[in-house]
C-alpha positions as CSV (number, residue, x, y, z in Angstrom):
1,X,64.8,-34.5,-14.3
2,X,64.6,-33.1,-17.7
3,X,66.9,-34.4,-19.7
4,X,66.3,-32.8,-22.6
5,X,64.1,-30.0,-24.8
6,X,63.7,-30.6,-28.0
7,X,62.0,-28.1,-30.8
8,X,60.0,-30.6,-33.3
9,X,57.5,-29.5,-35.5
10,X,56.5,-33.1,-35.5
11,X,56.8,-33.7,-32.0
12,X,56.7,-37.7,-31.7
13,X,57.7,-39.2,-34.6
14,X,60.3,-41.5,-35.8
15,X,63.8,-39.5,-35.2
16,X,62.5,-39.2,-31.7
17,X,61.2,-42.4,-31.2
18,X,63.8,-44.3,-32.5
19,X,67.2,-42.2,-32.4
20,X,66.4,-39.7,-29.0
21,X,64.6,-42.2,-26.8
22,X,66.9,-44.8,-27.2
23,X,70.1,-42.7,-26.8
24,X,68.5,-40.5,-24.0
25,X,67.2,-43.6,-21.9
26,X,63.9,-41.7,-20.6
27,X,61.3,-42.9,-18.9
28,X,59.0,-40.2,-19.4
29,X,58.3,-38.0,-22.7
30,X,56.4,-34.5,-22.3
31,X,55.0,-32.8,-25.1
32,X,53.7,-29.5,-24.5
33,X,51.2,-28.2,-27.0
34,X,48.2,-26.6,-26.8
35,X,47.2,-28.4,-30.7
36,X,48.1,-31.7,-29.6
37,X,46.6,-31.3,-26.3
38,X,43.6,-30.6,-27.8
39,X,43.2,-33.5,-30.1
40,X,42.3,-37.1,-29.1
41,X,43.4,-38.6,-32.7
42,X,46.7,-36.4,-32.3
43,X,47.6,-37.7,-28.7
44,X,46.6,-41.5,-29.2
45,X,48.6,-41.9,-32.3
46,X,51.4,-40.2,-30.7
47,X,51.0,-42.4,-27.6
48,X,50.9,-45.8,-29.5
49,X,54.2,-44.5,-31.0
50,X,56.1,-44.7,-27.8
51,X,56.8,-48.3,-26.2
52,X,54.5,-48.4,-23.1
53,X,57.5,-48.6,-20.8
54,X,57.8,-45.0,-21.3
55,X,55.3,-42.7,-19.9
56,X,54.1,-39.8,-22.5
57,X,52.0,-37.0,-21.3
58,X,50.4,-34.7,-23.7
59,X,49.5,-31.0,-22.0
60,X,48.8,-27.4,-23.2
61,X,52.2,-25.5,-23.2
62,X,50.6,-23.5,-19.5
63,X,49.6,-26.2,-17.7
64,X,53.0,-28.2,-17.8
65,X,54.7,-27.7,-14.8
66,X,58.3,-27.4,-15.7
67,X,59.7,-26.7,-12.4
68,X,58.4,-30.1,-10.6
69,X,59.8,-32.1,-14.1
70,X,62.8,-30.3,-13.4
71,X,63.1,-31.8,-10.0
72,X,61.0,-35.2,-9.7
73,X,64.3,-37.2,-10.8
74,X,62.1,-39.0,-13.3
75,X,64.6,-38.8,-16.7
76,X,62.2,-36.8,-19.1
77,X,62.4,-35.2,-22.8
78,X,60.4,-32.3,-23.1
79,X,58.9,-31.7,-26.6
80,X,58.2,-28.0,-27.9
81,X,56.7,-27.4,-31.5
82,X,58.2,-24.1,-31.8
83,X,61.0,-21.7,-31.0
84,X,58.0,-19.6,-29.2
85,X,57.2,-21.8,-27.0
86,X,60.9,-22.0,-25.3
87,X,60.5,-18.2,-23.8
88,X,56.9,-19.0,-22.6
89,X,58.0,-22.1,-20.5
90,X,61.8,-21.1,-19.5
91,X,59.6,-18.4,-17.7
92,X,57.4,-20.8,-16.3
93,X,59.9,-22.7,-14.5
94,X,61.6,-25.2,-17.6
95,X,65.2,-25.4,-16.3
96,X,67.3,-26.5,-19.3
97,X,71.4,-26.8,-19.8
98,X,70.6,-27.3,-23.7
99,X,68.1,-26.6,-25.9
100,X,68.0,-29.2,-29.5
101,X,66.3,-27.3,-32.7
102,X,65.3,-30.6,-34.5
103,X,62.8,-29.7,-36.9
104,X,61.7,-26.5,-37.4
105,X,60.4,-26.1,-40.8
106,X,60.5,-23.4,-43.4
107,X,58.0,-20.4,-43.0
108,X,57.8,-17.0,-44.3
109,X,60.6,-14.8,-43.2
110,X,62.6,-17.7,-42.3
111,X,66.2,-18.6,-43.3
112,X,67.8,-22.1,-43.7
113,X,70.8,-22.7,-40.7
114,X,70.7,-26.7,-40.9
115,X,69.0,-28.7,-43.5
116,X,66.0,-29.4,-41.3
117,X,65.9,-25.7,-39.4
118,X,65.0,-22.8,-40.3
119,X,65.0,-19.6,-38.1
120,X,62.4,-16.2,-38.6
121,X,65.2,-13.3,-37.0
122,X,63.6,-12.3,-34.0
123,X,63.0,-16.8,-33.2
124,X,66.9,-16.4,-33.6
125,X,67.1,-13.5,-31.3
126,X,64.9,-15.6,-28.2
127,X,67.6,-18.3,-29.1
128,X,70.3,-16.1,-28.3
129,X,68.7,-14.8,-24.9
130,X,68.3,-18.1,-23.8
131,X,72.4,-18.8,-24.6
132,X,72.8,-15.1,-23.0
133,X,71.5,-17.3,-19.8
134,X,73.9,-20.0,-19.9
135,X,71.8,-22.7,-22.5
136,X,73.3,-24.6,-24.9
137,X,71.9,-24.0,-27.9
138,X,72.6,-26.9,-30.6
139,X,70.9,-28.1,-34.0
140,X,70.5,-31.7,-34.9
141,X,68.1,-33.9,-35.9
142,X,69.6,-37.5,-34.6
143,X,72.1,-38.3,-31.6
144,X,74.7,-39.4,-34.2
145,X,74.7,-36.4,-36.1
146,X,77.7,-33.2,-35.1
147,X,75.8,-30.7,-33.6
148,X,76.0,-27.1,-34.8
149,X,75.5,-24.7,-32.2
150,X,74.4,-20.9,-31.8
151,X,77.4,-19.3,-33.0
152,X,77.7,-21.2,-36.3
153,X,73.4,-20.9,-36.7
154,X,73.5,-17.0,-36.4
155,X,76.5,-16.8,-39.1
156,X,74.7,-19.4,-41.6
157,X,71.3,-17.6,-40.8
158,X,73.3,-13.8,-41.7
159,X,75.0,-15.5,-44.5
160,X,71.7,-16.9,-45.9
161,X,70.1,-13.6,-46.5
């Protein structure tokens, strides 16, 4: 059962590990990345970061299978490096009520919406697909913090150019 997607740059690291884990009370944490996947220093550092009573699996983005996550009953967060990324595996069977932006950080084209996400227009425009098809899409970076969801990122990201 997914619990929840999360868009990190930083994938594992310590919001995650100490704010989401905690608060989410998974057993299991998926990050799907084709970089990650592909480094051994990447995924043993990221491994070590997680207390061993909670599984982490590090896979390239197309070889996750979303749909049996979505139905083994084993609570899991599912991390995503980038907004580009959600399309891909919503397509490939991720079933998701909500969708957390945590970190996504400043690039070229991009606009501030929250102090630690920044959206490109047509990353904003996948976002509002996905809320077109009934997922809540919410920024923050900790549990504790208030949310800001779609409506409020598209006016800050029209009102920041």
């Amino acid at each position: 059962m997914i619990t929840l997607v999360r868009v990190d740059n930083r994938l594992i690291h310590g919001q995650v590990v100490e704010a989401w884990l905690p608060h989410l009370k998974v057993s299991r944490v998926v990050v799907a990345d084709d970089e990650a996947a592909s480094s051994p220093l990447i995924r043993a550092a990221m491994a070590l970061a997680v207390q061993s009573a909670i599984e982490v699996l590090i896979l390239p983005l197309a070889q996750v299978d979303f749909a049996a996550l979505s139905k083994d009953g084993v609570r899991t967060l599912v991390l995503l490096r980038d907004v580009a990324s959600v399309p891909f595996a919503f397509q490939h069977g991720l079933v998701m009520d909500q969708l957390n932006l945590g970190n996504v950080h400043f690039g070229t084209g991009r606009r501030q919406v929250s102090p630690s996400v920044f959206l490109a227009e047509g990353e904003l425009q996948a976002l509002q697909q996905l809320s077109e098809q009934g997922v809540r899409v919410e920024a923050r970076a900790v549990p504790a913090e208030k949310s800001v969801d779609l409506p409020d990122l598209t006016e800050r990201w029209s009102k920041a150019g």
